[in-house]
C-alpha positions in Angstrom: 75.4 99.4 -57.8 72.8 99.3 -55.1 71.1 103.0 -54.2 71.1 103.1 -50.7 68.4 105.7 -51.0 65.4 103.4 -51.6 65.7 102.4 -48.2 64.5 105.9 -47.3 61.6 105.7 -49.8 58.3 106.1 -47.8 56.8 103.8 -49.8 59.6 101.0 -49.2 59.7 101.8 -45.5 55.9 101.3 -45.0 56.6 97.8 -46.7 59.3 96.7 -44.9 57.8 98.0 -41.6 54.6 96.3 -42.5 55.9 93.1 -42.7 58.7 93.3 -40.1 55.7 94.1 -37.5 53.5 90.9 -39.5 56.1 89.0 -39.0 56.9 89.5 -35.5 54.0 89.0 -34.7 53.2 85.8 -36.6 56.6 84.3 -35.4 55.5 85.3 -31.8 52.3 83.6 -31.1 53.3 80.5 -33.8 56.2 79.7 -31.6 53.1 78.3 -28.8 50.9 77.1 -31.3 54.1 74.7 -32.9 54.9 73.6 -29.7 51.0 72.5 -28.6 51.4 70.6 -31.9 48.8 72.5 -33.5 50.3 73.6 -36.7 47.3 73.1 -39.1 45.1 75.2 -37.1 46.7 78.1 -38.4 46.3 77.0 -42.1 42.5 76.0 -40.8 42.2 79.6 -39.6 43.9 81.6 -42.8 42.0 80.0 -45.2 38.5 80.2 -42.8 39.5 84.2 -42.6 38.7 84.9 -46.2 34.4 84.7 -45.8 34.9 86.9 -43.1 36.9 89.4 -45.0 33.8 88.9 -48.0 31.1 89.4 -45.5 33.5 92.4 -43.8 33.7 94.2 -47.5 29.9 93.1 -48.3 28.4 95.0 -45.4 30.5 98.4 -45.5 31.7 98.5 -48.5 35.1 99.4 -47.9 38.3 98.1 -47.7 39.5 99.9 -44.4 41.5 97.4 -42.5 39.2 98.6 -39.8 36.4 97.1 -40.8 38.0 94.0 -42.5 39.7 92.8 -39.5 36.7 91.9 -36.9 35.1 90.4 -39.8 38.3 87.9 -40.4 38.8 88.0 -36.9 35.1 86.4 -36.3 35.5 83.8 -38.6 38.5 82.5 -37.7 37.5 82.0 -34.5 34.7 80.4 -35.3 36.7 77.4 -37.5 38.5 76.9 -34.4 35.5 76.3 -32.3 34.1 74.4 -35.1 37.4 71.9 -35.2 36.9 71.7 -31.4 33.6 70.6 -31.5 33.8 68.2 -34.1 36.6 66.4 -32.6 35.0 66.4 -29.2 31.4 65.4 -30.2 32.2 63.2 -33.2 34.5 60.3 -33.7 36.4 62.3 -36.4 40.3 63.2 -35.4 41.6 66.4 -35.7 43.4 66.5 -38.8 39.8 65.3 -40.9 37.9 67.9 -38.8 40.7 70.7 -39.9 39.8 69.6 -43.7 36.4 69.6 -43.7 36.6 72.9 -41.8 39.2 74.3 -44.2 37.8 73.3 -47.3 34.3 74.9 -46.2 35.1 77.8 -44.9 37.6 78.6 -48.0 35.1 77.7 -50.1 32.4 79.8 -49.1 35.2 82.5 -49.3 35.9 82.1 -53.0 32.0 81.8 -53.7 31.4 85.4 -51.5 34.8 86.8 -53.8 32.6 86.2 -57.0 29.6 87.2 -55.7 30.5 90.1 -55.2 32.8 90.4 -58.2 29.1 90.4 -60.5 27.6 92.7 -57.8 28.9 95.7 -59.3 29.9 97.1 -55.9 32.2 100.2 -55.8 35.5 99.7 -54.5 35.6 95.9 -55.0 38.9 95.9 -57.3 42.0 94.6 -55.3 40.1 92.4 -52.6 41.0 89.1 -54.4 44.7 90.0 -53.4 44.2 88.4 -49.9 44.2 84.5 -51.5 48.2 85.6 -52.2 48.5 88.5 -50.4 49.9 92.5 -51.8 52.1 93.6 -49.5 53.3 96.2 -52.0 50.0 98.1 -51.5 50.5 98.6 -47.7 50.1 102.4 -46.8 50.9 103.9 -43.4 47.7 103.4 -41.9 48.4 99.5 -42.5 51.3 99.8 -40.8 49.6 101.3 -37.9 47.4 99.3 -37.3 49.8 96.5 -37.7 51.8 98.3 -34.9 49.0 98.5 -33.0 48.2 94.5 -33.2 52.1 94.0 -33.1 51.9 95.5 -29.5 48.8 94.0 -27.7 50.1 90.6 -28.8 53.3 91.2 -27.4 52.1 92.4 -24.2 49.7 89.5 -24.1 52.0 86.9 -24.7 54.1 88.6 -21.9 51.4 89.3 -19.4 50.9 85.1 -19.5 54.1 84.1 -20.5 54.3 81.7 -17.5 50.8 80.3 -17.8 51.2 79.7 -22.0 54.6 78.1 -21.4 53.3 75.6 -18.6 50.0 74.8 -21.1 52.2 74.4 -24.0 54.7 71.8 -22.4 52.0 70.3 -19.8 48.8 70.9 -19.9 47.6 68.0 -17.3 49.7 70.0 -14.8 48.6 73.1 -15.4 45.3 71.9 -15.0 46.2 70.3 -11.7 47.2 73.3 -10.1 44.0 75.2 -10.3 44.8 77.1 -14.2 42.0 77.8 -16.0 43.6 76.3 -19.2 40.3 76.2 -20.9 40.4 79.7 -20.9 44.1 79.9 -21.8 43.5 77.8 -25.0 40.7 80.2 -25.9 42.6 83.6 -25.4 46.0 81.8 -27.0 43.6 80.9 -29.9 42.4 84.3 -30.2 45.7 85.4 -30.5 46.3 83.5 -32.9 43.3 84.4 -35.3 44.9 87.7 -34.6 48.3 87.0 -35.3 46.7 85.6 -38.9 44.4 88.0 -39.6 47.2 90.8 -39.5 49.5 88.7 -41.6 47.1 88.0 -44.5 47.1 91.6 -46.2 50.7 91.2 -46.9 51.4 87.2 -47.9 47.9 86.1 -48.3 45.7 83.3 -47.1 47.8 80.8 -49.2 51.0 81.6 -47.1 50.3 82.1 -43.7 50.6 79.4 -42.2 54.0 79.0 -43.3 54.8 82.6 -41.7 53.4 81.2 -38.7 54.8 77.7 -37.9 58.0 77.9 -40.2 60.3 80.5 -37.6 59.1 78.3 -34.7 60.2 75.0 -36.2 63.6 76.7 -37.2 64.3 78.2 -34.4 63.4 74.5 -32.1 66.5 73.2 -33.9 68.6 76.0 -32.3 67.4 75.8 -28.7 65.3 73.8 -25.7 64.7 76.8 -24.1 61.4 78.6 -25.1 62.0 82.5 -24.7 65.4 82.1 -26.4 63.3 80.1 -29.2 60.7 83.0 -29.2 64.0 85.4 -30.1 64.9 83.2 -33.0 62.3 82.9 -34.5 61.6 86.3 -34.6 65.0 87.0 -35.7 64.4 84.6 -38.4 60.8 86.0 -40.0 62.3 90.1 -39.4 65.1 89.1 -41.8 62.8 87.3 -44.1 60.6 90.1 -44.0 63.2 92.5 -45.1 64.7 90.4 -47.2 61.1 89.3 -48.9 60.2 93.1 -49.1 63.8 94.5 -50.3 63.6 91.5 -53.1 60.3 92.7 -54.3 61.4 96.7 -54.6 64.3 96.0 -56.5 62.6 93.3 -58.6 59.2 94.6 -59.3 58.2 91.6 -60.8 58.9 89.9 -57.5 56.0 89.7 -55.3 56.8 90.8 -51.5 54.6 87.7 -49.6 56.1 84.9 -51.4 60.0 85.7 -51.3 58.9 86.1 -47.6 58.0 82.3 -47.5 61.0 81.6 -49.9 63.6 82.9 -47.4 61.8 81.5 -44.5 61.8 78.1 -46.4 65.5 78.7 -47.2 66.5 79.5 -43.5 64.5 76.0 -42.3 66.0 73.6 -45.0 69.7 74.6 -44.1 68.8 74.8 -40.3 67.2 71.0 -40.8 70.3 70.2 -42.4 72.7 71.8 -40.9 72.2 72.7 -37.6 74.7 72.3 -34.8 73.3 69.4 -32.2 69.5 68.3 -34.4 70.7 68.7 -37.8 70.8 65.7 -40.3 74.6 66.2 -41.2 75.3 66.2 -36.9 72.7 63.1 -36.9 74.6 61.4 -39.7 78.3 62.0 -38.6 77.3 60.6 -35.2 75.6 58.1 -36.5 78.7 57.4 -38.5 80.9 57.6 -35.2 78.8 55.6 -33.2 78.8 53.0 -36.0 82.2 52.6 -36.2 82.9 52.4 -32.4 80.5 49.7 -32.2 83.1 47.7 -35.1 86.3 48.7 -33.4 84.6 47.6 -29.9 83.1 44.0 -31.6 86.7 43.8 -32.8 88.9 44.7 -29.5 86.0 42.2 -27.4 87.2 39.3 -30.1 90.1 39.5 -30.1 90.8 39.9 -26.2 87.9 36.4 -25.8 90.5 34.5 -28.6 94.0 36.1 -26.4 91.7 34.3 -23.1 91.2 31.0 -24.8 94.5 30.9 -25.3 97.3 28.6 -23.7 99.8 31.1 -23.5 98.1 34.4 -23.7 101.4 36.4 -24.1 102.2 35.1 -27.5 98.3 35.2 -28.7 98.8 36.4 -32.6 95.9 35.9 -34.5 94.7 36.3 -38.3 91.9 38.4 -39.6 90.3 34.6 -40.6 90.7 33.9 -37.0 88.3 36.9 -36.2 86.0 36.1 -39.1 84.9 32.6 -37.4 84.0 34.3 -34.5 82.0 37.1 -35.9 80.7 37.6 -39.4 82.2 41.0 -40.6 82.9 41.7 -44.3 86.9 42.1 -45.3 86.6 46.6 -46.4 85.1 46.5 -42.5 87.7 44.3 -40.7 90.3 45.8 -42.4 88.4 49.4 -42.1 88.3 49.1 -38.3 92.1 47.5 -37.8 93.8 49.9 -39.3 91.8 52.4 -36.5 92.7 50.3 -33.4 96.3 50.2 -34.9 96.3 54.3 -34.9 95.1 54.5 -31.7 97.3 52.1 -30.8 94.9 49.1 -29.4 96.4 46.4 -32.0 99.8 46.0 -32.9 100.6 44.2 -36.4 102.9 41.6 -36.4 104.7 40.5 -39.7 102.0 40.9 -42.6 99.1 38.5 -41.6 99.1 38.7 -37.1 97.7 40.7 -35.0 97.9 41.2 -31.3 96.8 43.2 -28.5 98.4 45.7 -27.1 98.6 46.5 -23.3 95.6 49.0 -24.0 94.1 47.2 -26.4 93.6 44.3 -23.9 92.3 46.5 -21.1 89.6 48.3 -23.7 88.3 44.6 -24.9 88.2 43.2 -21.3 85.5 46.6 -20.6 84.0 45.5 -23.3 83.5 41.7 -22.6 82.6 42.8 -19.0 80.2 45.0 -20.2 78.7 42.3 -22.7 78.4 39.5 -20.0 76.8 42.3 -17.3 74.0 42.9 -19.1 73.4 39.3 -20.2 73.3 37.9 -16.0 71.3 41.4 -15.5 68.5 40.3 -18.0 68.6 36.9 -17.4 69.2 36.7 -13.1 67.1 39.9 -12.8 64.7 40.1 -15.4 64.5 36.3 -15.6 64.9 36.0 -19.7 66.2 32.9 -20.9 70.0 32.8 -22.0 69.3 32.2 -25.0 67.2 35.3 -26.3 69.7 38.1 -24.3 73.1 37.9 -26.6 71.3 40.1 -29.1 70.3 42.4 -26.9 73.7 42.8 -24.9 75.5 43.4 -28.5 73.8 46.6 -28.4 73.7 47.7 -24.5 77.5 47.1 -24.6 78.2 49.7 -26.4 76.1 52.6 -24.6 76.5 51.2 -21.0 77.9 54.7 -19.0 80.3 54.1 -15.6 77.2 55.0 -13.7 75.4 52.0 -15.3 77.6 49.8 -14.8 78.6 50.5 -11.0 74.7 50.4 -10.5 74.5 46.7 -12.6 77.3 45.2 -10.7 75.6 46.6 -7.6 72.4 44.8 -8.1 73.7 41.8 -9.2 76.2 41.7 -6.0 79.6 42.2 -8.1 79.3 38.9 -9.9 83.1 37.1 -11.3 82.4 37.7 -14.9 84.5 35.0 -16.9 85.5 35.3 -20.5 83.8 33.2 -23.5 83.7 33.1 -26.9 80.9 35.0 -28.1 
C-alpha cells in the first residue's frame, strides 16, 4: 500500500515544490517562445548555460545557486545575441546559426567540466549533474530561490501580457503602432534564459528544452486562445512535475528530471492523437466522413444526370454497370456507398439489380449537379479558364460549396439556367 506520509517528508516536499515552481515557470514563458516559432532557442540556450555555470563555479568556488545563476544567466543570453547576429549579418538561416552556437557553447562547457575536474578544486563533486539534471538534491534554499524566479516571471509576463501576445501573433503590427518590439524580444528573451536557467538544476541541460516547448505544444491542441493555453500548459508540466518527482521517491532508482520529460512526452503523444478538434484520430474520422460524402454525392449527382437523360424520367431504373460507364468507381465502393443512400433513404432498390431515386434522393443530386455546373461557368465566364481544364476542379468545389457561396456564385454570374449533362 502507498504511505501517505512521504508526502509530508521535508525532503519530498522540497522536490516536488522545486519542480512544480520549475515547471511553472518553464511552461510559462515557453508558451510565447512556441508560438514566435522559436523552439530551438531554448535548446540553443540550455546547452549554451553550462560554460556559464563552469566559469560561475571556477571564480567562487561554490555551488550556491546564487552565484551559479548570473553566470548561466550571462551566457545564455549571449548565444541568443550570437544566433541573432549571425542570421542577421551572414547568409546562414537560423536553424545552422542555432547549431553552430549550440555545439560551441556546449562544447566549451564540457571542456570547462574537465578542467576543472583535474584542478583539484574543493567542492567540485556533483556539478556534472547539470548535463542531466539532480533534482533529488534540491534543498529549501533551491526552492526559494526558485520561488523567488517563479514570481518575477510571473509578474513580468503579466505586467506585458498585452504587448507579448500582440508580438507573438503579429509582430509587423505591433511595430506599426509605435511598440518597441526590439525591446520586447530582448526582455521576452531574457525571460527565457531565466526561465532555463532555473529549470536546469532539476532536469538538466539535456532536458530542458523539452520542459519548455512540450506543455505549450500540448496545450495549442486544446485551445486558440492564448491565456487559456498559458493555464494548460501549466497544468500540464505541475502534474508532470509531481508525477516525475513522486515516481523518483518511491523508485529510487528513478531519476526525478527524466520521468518529468517522460510524462510530459506521454501527455503530448495522446493529446496529438487524441485530442478533441486537432487530433489525428478527429483528423482521420473526418477525413473518413468527408471521404465518403464525396462518394455518396458523386453517386446521387449520377444517378439524378442518367434519371435527366431519360425519356421518361419517372420510370428511370438503372444498374450499378449503368453508373460505372459514367464514373469509374470500384464495386466494395459502389456497393459501400448504395447501401448508405438506401439507409438514408436517397435510393430505393428495385428487384435485385435497379435502382432509383427517391423523391429526396432526386432533390440532393439536383444540389449537387447545380453546384457542379456553378462553379464550372464561374471559372470559365469569370475567371476565363477554358472548359476543358475546370471539371476537375468543380469535382472537388462541389462538395465544400456552403449556401452562402453559392447565393454569392449565382449572384455574380446573374442566376444563370444551369441544365443537366452527363458528366
Amino acid at each position: 500500500m502507498f504511505n501517505y506520509s512521504i508526502l509530508f517528508n521535508p525532503n519530498v516536499m522540497y522536490v516536488v515544490l522545486g519542480c512544480l515552481l520549475m515547471s511553472v515557470s518553464a511552461s510559462t514563458v515557453g508558451t510565447f517562445t512556441f508560438l514566435r516559432k522559436k523552439s530551438l532557442i531554448g535548446d540553443a540556450v540550455a546547452h549554451a548555460i553550462l560554460p556559464g555555470i563552469c566559469l560561475a563555479f571556477i571564480l567562487n568556488g561554490t555551488k550556491n545557486p546564487l552565484y551559479l545563476i548570473p553566470g548561466a544567466f550571462l551566457t545564455g543570453w549571449l548565444s541568443i545575441l550570437l544566433v541573432d547576429a549571425i542570421t542577421h549579418h551572414s547568409k546562414i538561416k537560423q536553424d545552422a546559426a542555432i547549431s553552430i552556437v549550440l555545439s560551441v557553447f556546449f562544447g566549451t562547457g564540457i571542456w570547462l567540466l574537465t578542467v576543472i575536474q583535474h584542478s583539484g578544486m574543493d567542492n567540485q563533486s556533483g556539478l556534472d549533474a547539470f548535463l542531466f539534471g539532480k533534482a533529488a538534491a534540491l534543498t529549501s534554499f533551491d526552492v526559494w530561490v526558485f520561488g523567488i524566479v517563479a514570481l518575477l516571471l510571473i509578474a513580468a509576463i503579466w505586467a506585458f501580457y498585452k504587448e507579448f501576445q500582440l508580438l507573438s501573433f503579429d509582430k509587423d503590427f505591433a511595430q506599426s503602432i509605435g511598440y518597441k518590439t526590439q525591446l520586447l524580444e530582448l526582455l521576452l528573451s531574457g525571460l527565457t534564459v531565466l526561465a532555463i536557467v532555473t529549470g536546469i538544476q532539476a532536469v538538466g541541460v539535456v532536458l530542458m528544452a523539452s520542459l519548455l516547448i512540450a506543455p505549450a505544444a500540448t496545450a495549442r491542441f486544446w485551445t486558440d486562445k492564448l491565456h487559456v493555453m498559458i493555464f494548460i500548459a501549466i497544468l500540464i508540466s505541475s502534474v508532470s512535475a509531481i508525477i516525475g518527482a513522486s515516481v523518483s521517491y518511491i523508485a529510487p532508482s528513478m531519476p526525478t528530471g527524466p520521468w518529468i520529460v517522460m510524462v510530459l512526452s506521454l501527455c503530448a503523444v495522446l493529446t496529438f492523437i487524441f485530442a478533441p478538434h486537432k487530433g489525428i484520430v478527429v483528423k482521420w474520422l473526418k477525413q473518413r466522413r468527408n471521404q465518403q460524402q464525396m462518394l455518396e454525392e458523386n453517386i446521387l449527382k449520377t444517378f439524378y444526370y442518367l434519371t435527366q437523360t431519360t425519356p421518361d424520367s419517372d420510370k428511370a431504373y438503372f444498374k450499378l454497370t449503368d453508373i460505372q460507364k459514367q464514373r469509374s468507381l470500384r464495386e466494395s465502393e459502389l456497393n459501400k456507398g448504395i447501401e448508405a443512400l438506401i439507409s438514408e433513404g436517397y435510393i430505393e432498390k428495385q428487384n435485385d439489380q435497379y435502382y432509383t431515386l427517391t423523391k429526396e434522393g432526386l432533390h440532393q443530386g439536383k444540389r449537387v449537379a447545380h453546384l457542379h455546373r456553378l462553379w464550372e461557368l464561374y471559372l470559365t465566364e469569370y475567371l476565363r479558364i477554358a472548359p476543358d481544364h475546370v471539371h476537375d476542379d468543380a469535382e472537388t468545389i462541389e462538395h465544400v460549396l456552403t449556401p452562402e457561396l453559392q447565393e454569392r456564385l449565382e449572384i455574380i454570374l446573374g442566376n444563370p439556367e444551369i441544365k443537366p449533362e452527363v458528366k
